[in-house]
N, C-alpha and C positions, 0 to 999 in steps of 0.2 A: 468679591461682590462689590465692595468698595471702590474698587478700582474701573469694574465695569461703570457701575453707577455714574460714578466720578465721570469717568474718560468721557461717556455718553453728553452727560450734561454740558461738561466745555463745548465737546463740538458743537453739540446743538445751539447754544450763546453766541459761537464765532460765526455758524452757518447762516444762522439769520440775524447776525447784522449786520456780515456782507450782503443777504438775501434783498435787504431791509433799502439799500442803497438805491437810488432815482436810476432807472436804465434799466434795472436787473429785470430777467424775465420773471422773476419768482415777486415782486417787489405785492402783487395785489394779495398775496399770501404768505410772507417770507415762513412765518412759523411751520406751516404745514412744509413746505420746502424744507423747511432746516429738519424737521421731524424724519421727514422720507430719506432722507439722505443720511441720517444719524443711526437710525434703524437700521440701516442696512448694515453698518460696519459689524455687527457681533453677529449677526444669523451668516454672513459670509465664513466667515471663521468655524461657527458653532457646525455647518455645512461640510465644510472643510474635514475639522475634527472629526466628524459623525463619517463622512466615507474612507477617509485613511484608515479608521481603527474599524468599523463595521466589516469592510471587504479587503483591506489588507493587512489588519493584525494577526497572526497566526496563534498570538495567548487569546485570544477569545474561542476560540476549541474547546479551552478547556477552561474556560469559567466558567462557575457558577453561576447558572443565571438568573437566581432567585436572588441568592445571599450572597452573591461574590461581589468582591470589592477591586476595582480599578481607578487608579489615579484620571488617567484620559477622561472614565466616567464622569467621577467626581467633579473634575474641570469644567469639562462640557456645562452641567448639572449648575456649578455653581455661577457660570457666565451667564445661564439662561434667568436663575434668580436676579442678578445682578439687571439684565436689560430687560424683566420685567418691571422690577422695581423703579426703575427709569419710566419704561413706556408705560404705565400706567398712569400717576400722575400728569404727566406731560399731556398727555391722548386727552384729560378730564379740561388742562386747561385748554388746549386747545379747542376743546371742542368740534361742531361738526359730525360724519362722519364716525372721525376717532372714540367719539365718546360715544356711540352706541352701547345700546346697554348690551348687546350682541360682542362685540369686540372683548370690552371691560370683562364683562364675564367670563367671558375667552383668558384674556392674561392672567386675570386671578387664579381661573387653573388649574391655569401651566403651571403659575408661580407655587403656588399651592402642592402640587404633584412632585415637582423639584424640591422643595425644601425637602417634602416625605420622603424623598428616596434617597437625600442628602441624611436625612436625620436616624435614618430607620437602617439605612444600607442595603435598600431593598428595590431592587428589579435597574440596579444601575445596568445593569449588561442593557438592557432593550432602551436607557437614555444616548444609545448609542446611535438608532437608530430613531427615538422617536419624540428626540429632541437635537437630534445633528444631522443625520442622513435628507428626513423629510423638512429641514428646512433649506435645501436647495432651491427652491419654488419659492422663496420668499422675498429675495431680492428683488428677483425678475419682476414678481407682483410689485413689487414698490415701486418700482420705475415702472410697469404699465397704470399703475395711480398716478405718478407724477405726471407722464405724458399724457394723462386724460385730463387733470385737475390744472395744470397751466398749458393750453392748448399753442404761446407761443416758444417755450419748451419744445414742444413735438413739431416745430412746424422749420425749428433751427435744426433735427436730426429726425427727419420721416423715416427712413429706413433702419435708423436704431429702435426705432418706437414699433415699429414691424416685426424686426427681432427679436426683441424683447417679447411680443406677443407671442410669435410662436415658441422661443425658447421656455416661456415660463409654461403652454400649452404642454409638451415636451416635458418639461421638468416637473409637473404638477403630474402628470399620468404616471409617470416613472417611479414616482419616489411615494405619490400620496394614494396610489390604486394600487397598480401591479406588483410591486414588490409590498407593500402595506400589508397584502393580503397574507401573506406567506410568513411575515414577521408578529404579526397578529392570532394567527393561531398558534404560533408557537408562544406568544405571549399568553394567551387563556388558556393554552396547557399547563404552562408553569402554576401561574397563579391557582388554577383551579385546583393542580395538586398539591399546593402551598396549604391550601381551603380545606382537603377533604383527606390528606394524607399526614398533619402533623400533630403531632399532641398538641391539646388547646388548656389552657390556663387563665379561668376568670375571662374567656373572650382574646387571650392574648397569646400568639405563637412565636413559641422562642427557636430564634436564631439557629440553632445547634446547642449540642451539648454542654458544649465547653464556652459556650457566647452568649453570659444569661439578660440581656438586653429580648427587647420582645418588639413585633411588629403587630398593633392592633387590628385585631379584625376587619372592621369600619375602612380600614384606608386601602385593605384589599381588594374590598367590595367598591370602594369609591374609584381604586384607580379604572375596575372591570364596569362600572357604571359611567365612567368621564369616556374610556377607551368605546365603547358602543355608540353613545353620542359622539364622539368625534368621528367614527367610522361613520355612520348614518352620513354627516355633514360634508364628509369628503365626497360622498355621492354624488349627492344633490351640486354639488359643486361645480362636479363633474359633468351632470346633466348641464347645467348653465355654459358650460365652455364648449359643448360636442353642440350646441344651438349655436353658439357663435362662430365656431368653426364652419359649421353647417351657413350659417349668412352668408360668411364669407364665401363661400365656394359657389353660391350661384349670385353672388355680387348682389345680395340685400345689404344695405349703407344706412338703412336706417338704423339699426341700432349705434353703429357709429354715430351717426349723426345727432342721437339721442345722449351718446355721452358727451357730447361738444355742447348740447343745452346746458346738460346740467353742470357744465364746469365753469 
């Protein structure tokens, strides 16, 4: 976590005060620049991680995917506390944007949901998928913000900036709908059976027999209450992008056009 935290923060120092320099395209926003660019290094990785062991680990057959413990998880899990712990602060000073209380709320969490599943050992198998796999989409989105927010950026790589859009369209459907769906109900089976099939003690469900640590109630119900709102939001998301795809296709440029004001 340290070490994310850390590594985060240098880059982000060095980014923008190269950013920061007379010439640079980022120069009317170095921060926000050095943010976008900094962010992306651990959700590549965390990406990375989440689809080598999701779709080609052959030990996750047979984990446990309530209470089973994997190192990979654990990793993942702990990198993601680590670049929230980063972007949160940062996103506050930067301001913008970043600091919506929409976003903020958003890392808190994540951050929040990581450490429980860090501290509890509980539903790591699905941080495989629902903190590695579905952040594929996330880079992409960062570079379609940069190229909206410094428009002479986009104007030095148009057809990266095209790419970008459609890959992250692409990678947003794939990872944050269609497959979401499938990983999700297998998620509220688990949990549910966790809920309605274990011995309960003072509100508290223990581990197994032999594992007297306990997973409180409250954080089962929280993760099945965060997991619903985030489903809900991937929608809606959804709806916004199948609109711009839709502009695009009978050549409506006002919306483009609307993000070129606001940047």
């Amino acid at each position: 976590v340290i070490g994310v935290c850390g590594g985060m923060t240098i880059m982000y120092l060095i980014l923008r005060k190269v950013f920061s320099e007379r010439g640079s395209k980022f120069a009317r926003n170095p921060s926000l620049a050095a943010h976008g660019f900094t962010f992306c290094a651990p959700f590549i990785y965390l990406s990375s991680m989440g689809i080598r062991y999701w779709f080609f680990d052959d030990s996750l057959m047979t984990m446990d995917r309530t209470f089973g413990y994997h190192q990979g998880a654990e990793r993942i899990a702990l990198v993601m506390v680590g670049a929230q712990i980063f972007d949160i602060p940062s996103s506050l000073l930067i301001g913008g944007a970043l600091a919506s209380p929409t976003f903020i709320a958003h890392h808190i969490t994540v951050l929040w949901l990581a450490t429980q599943a860090i501290h509890y050992q509980f539903v790591l198998y699905y941080g495989f998928y629902f903190l590695g796999v579905i952040e594929l989409s996330t880079p992409l989105l960062a570079f379609v913000d940069m190229f909206r927010d410094f428009p002479k950026f986009a104007d030095m790589f148009p057809i990266t900036n095209e790419i970008c859009r459609v890959l992250f369209a692409i990678a947003f459907f794939s990872v944050r709908i269609f497959l979401w769906i499938p990983a999700s109900i297998c998620f509220w089976k688990d949990a549910l059976d966790v809920l309605f099939n274990f011995a309960t003690n003072a509100s508290k469900i223990p581990f197994s027999a032999e594992q007297p640590p306990t997973v409180p109630k409250y954080v089962i119900f929280f993760w099945l209450f965060v997991h619903a709102g985030l489903s809900s939001l991937q929608w809606y998301w959804a709806t916004k992008i199948l609109r711009a795809i839709y502009a695009m296709a009978i050549g409506d440029k006002s919306q483009r056009e609307n993000e070129a004001k606001g940047a």
